[in-house]
C-alpha positions as CSV (number, residue, x, y, z in Angstrom):
1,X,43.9,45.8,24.6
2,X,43.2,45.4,28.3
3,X,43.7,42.7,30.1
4,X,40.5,43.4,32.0
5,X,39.1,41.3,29.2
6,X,40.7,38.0,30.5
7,X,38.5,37.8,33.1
8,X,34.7,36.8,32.9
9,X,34.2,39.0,36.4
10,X,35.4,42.0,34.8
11,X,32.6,41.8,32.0
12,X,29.2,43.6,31.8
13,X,26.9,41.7,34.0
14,X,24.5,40.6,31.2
15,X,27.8,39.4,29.2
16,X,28.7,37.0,31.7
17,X,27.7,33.6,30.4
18,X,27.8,32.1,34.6
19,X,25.6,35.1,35.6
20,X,23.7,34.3,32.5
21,X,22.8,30.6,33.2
22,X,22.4,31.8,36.5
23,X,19.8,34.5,35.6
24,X,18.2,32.7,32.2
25,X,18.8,29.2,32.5
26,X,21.1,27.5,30.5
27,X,19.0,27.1,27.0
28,X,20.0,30.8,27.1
29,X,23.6,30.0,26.5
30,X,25.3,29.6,22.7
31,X,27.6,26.6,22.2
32,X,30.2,29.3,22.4
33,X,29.1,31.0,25.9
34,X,28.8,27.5,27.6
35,X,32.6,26.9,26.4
36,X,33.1,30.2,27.9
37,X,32.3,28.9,31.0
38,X,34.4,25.9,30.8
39,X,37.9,27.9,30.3
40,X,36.9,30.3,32.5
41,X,39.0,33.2,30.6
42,X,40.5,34.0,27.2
43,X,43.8,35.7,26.3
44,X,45.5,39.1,26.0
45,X,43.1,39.9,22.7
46,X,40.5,37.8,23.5
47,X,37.6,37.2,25.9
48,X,36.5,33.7,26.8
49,X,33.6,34.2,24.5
50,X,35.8,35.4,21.7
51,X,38.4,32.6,22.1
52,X,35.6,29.7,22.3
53,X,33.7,31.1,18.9
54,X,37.1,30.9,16.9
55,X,37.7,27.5,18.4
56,X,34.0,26.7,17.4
57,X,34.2,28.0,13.7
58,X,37.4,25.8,13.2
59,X,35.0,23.0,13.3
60,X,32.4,24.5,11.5
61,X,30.4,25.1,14.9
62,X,29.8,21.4,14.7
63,X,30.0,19.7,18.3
64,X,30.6,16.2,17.1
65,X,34.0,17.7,14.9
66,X,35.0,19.6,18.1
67,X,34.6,16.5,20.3
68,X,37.0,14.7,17.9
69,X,39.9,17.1,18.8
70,X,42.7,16.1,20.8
71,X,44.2,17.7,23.6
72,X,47.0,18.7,21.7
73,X,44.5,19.9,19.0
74,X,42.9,22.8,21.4
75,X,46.2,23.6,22.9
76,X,46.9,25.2,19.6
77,X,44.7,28.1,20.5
78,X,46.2,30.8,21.9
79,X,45.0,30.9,25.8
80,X,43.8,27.0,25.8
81,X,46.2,25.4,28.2
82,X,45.8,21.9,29.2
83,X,43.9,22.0,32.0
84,X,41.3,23.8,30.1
85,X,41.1,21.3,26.7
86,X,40.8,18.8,29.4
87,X,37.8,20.1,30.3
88,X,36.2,20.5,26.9
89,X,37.0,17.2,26.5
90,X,35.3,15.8,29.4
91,X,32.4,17.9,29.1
92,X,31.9,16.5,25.4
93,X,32.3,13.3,26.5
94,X,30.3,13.8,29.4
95,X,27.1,15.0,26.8
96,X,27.9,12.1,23.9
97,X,27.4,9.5,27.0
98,X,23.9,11.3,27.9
99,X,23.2,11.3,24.6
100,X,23.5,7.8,24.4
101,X,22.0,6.7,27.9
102,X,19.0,8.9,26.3
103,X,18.6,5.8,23.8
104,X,18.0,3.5,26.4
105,X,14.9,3.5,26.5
106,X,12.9,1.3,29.5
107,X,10.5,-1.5,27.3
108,X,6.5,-0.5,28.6
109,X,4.4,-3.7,29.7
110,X,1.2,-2.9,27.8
111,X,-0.7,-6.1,28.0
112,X,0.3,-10.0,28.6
113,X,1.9,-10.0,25.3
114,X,4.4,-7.1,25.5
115,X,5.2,-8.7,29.0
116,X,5.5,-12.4,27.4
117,X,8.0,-10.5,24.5
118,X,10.4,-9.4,28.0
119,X,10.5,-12.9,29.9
120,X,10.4,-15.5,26.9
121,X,14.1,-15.3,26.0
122,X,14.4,-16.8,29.7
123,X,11.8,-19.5,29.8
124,X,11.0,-20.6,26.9
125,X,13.5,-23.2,26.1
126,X,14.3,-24.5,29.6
127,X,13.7,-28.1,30.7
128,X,13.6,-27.3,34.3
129,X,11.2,-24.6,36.1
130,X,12.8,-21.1,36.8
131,X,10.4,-18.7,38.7
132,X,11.2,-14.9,37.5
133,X,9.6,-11.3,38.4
134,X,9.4,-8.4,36.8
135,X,9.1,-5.3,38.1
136,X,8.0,-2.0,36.7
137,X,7.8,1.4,37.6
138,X,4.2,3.6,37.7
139,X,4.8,4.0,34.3
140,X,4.5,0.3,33.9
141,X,8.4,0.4,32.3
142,X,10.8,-2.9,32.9
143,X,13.0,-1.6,36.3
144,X,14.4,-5.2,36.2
145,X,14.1,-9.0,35.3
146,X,14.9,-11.1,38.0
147,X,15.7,-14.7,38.5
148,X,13.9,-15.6,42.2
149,X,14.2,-19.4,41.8
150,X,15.6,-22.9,39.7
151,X,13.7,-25.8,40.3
152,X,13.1,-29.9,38.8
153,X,10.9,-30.6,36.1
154,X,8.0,-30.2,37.9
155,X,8.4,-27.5,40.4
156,X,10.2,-24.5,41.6
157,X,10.0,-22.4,44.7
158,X,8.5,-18.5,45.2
159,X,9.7,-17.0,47.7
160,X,7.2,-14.1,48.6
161,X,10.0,-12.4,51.0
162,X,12.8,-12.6,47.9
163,X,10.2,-10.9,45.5
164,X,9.1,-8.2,47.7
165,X,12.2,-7.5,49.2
166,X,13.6,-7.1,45.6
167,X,10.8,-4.9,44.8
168,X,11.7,-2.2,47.8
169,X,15.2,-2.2,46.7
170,X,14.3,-1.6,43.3
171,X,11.9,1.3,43.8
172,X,9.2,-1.1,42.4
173,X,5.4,0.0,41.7
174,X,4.2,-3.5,40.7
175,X,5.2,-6.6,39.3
176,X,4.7,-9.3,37.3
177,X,4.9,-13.2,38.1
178,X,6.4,-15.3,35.6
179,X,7.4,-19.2,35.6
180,X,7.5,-22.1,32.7
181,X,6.2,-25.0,32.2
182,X,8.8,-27.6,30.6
183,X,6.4,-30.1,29.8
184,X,4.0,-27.3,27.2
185,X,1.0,-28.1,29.1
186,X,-0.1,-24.4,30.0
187,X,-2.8,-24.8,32.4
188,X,-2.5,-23.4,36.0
189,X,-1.6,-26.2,38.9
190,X,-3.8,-26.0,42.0
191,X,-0.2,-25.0,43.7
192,X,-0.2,-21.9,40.7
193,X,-3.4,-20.7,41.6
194,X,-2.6,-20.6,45.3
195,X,0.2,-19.1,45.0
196,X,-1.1,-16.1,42.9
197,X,-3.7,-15.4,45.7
198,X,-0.9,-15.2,48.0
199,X,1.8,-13.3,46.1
200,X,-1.7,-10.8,45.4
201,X,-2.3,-10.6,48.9
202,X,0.5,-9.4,50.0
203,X,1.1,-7.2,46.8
204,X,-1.9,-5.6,48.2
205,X,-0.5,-4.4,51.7
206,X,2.7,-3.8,50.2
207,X,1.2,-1.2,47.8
208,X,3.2,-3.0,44.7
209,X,0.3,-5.7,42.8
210,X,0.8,-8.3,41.0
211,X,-0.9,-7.0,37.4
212,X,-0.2,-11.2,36.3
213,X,0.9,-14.3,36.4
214,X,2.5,-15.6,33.5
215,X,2.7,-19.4,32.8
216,X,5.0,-19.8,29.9
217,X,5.8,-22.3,27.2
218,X,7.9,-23.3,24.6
219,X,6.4,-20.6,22.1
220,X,2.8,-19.5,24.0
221,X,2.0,-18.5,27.0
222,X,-1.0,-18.5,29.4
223,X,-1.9,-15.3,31.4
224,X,-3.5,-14.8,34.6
225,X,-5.3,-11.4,34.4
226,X,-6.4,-12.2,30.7
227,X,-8.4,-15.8,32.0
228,X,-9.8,-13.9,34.6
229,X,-7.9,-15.7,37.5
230,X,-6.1,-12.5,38.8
């Protein structure tokens, strides 16, 4: 056998799984080719393609079994040294933790409720006044939950250049104003209502609105846009 086959280069063009990805894209690839690419070569009877189907079948050309092997394990193929099981590894690795980032998925403000479901683990129970945002994308998903101010009983402090500033670090398309109420009683204060204008304002010329105002209690809530004063 020639040892011509050890090297991807010396393939066929359309055998060559880079100049394949390259060419088709990489849904074009088997499990086996993209291996291929990984190890870069095979061994004296055996192209790269060969050697990373027979490690394949000796997990059943399951992925999950062959990201269970050792290094040890794929050094027990003829032409798999250990710099190349290390990279099988890491690319296996590299996939399961995509894989699981994938199930991440960013909660989606729909209405006052869905936003009261994100924020209430924070308020809720408080006997002091905390002053929150949060801030979405243009998808309206949760970027970030963030803490702007801790305050007395009966007051806490919004800072307009703390939320905006937050909001241009964070990418942010719009946000949502949230603070408590210790005492239950959810109506808006004079200081509330004012305060809204403001923080809409300047949502306004900063191209991110304020979509509410969220006035929370120990298990209710009062929102802004849905009374109309937004």
């Amino acid at each position: 056998m020639s040892y011509d086959k050890l090297n991807i280069k010396s393939w066929a063009e359309e055998d060559r799984p880079r100049e394949k990805l390259a060419l088709k894209g990489k849904n074009s690839l088997s499990d086996a080719e993209l291996i291929a690419i990984l190890i870069g070569s095979g061994n004296k009877n055996e192209t790269a393609v060969e050697l990373s189907k027979k490690i394949l079948s000796s997990t059943n050309n399951d992925l999950n079994q062959l990201a269970k092997l050792s290094i040890s394990d794929l050094m027990k193929f003829k032409g798999v040294g250990e710099a190349k099981a290390i990279s099988i590894i890491a690319a296996l690795e590299l996939g399961r933790r995509k894989k699981s980032n994938d199930k991440i998925l960013k909660p989606t403000i729909t209405s006052s409720k869905s936003a009261y479901e994100e924020i209430a683990e924070y308020l809720s129970d408080l006997q002091h006044e905390e002053f929150w945002v949060i801030y979405l994308n243009r998808k309206n998903e949760v970027l970030k939950k963030i803490n702007i101010s801790k305050g007395g009983v009966s007051g806490t402090i919004a800072d307009s250049k703390i939320i905006f500033k937050n909001a241009i670090e964070n990418l942010a398309s719009a946000i949502i104003l949230c603070h408590n109420h210790p005492s239950g009683n959810l109506k808006p204060s004079t200081a509330d209502i004012k305060l809204t204008k403001k923080m809409s304002e300047i949502g306004l010329l900063m191209e991110t609105p304020v979509l509410d105002h969220l006035i929370i209690g120990e298990n209710n809530y009062l929102s802004f846009a849905d009374e109309g004063l937004i």
